[in-house]
Phi, psi and omega in degrees: 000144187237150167268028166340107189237131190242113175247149182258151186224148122210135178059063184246006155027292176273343183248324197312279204333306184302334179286340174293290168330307218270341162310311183306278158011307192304122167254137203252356203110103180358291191310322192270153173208176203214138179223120190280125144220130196274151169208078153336088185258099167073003187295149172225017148312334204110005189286269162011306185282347193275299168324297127022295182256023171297126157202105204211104171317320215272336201212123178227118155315116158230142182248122145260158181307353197191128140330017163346300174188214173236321182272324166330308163286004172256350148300320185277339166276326177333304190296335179244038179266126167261007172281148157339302180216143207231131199215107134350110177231120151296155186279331195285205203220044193246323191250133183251129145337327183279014183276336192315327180309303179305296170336277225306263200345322154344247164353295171290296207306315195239039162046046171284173185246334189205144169222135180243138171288140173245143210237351157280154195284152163269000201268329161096023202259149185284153169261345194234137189295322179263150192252349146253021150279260206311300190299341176285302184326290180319312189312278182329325184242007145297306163311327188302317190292321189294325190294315191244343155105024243206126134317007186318136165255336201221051156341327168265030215251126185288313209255119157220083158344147191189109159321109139341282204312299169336271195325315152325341187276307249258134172251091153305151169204341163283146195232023172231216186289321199331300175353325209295293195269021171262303177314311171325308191281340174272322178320292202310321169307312194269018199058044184271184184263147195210140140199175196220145166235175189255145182238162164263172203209100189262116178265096187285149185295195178249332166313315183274353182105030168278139211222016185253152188240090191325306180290356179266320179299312180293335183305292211269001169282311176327295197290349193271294157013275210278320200292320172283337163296294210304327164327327190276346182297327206287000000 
């Protein structure tokens, strides 16, 4: 079994290495092995270069031309992923790989099709340095649940384990955070098997290089939401 992890990276500098290690680090186990793909937008920090100089069989770069979104780039990586199964890594240090053990166990045990980390507490205690990011979070995926009929705790959760084989079928069309939440609807559309685990989960400031703009964001997760339910109408 192979692991395919697709990190999307800009202007990360200071953390992209450390993320590679602790991918590498994870041991998933005798069966598995793992292969990165990375897909750079545009950075101009120094990131690029860092890539660049890069020389690791195990990691295959793609740079792209345009700074387009984060779910563009997880499009644009799908198709050259060769694992089993494919999992979303930020590049910053807010998600740790060593959550991957859980998913899989997920996945493999009770024959799923998609596993999601989930970043709420069962303690019910906030998870997030802002607290109307989360509550934006929260919101969404309550409508998600409502809409589609669905159990979701984190819709919005970077970490989704995903049947390779699947996901390919699926006609994606968002290139930004939206993305998240199109895939919720369509897993649920398409009748996949969902299931979750709880993750730890470390939340950087906007001062460290948090880059989602909540009320923009929120906006157009809304519109992706509405646009799939209303699909099921037609």
């Amino acid at each position: 079994m192979k692991l395919s992890i697709i990190v999307c990276v800009h202007n990360e500098k200071d953390t992209i290495l450390e993320v590679f290690s602790r991918i590498k680090q994870v041991d998933l186990g005798n069966e598995w092995t793992k292969e990165i793909i990375v897909v750079d937008n545009v950075s101009t920090d120094g990131t690029r270069e860092i890539l660049e100089e890069l020389n690791d069989e195990d990691i295959k770069v793609i740079y792209q031309k345009r700074n387009i979104g984060k779910g563009y780039s997880v499009l644009t990586a799908i198709p050259q992923c060769n694992g089993d199964y494919i999992i979303p890594q930020d590049a910053d240090l807010e998600y740790h790989p060593k959550e991957f053990v859980s998913l899989i166990e997920k996945v493999q045990n009770e024959n799923l099709d998609v596993v999601y980390g989930s970043r709420v507490r069962k303690d019910g205690r906030g998870y997030h340095v802002y607290r109307m990011n989360e509550l934006g979070a929260l919101a969404l995926t309550w409508l998600t649940n409502t809409l589609f009929g669905t159990s979701y705790t984190d819709v919005a959760t970077c970490y989704k384990l995903m049947n390779a084989k699947l996901l390919k079928t699926l006609e994606l069309k968002c290139t930004g955070f939206d993305l998240d939440f199109e895939l919720s609807a369509k897993f649920s559309k398409n009748s996949w098997r969902i299931g979750e685990v709880f993750i730890d989960y470390k939340p950087r400031t906007y001062e460290k290089g948090r880059k989602l703009l909540p009320w923009r964001n929120g906006f157009m997760a809304l519109r992706v939401i509405i646009r799939e339910w209303a699909s099921m109408k037609i």
